[in-house]
C-alpha positions as CSV (number, residue, x, y, z in Angstrom):
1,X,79.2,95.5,134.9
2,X,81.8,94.7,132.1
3,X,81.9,96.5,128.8
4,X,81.5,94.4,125.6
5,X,84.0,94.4,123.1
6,X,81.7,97.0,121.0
7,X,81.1,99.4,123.6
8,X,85.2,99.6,124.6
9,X,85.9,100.1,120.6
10,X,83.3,103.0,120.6
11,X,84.9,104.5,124.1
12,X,88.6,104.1,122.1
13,X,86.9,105.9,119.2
14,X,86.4,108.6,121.3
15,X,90.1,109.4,122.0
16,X,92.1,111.4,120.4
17,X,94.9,109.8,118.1
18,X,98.0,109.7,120.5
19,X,96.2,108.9,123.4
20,X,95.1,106.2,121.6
21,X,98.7,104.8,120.2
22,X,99.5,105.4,123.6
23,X,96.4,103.0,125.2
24,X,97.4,100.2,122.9
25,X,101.0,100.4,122.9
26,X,101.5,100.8,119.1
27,X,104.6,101.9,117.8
28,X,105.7,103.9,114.6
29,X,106.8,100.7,113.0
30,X,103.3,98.9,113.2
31,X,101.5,101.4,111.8
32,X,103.9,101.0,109.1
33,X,103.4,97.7,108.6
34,X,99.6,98.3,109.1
35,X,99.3,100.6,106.7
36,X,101.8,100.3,104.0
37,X,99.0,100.7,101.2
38,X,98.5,104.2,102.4
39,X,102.2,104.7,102.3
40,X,102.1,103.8,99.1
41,X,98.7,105.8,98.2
42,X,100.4,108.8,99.3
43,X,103.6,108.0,98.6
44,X,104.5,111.4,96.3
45,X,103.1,113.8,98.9
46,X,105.3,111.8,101.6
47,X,108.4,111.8,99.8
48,X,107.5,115.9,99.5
49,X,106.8,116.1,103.1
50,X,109.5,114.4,104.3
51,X,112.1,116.2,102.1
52,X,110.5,119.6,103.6
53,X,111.1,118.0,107.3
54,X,114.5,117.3,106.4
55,X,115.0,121.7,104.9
56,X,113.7,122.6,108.2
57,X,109.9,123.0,107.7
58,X,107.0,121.5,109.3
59,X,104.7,119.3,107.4
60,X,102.2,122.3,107.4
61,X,104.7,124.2,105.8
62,X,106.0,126.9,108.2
63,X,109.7,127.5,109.0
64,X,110.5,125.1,111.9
């Protein structure tokens, strides 16, 4: 018996994050384009971030 569309979206929601980019085949730059409000949201803490990943440290903040 087929799934309905609501039981495959609960299954998906199931997965862990990667596995599911992976599963639907999105890339980096959709998720951009998805979610630029966010971006923008969080824009400060990403520009910090990022700067860090550029030094050499992890976004957690340990010494890559």
């Amino acid at each position: 018996m087929a799934l309905t569309f609501e039981e495959v979206c609960e299954r998906l929601a199931d997965l862990d994050e990667v596995t599911l980019l992976e599963v639907l085949n999105i890339s980096s730059k959709e998720i951009i384009e998805k979610f630029q409000d966010k971006i923008e949201d969080n824009l400060e803490d990403l520009e910090k971030d990022l700067e860090l990943d550029r030094e050499g440290y992890d976004f957690y903040g340990d010494i890559t």
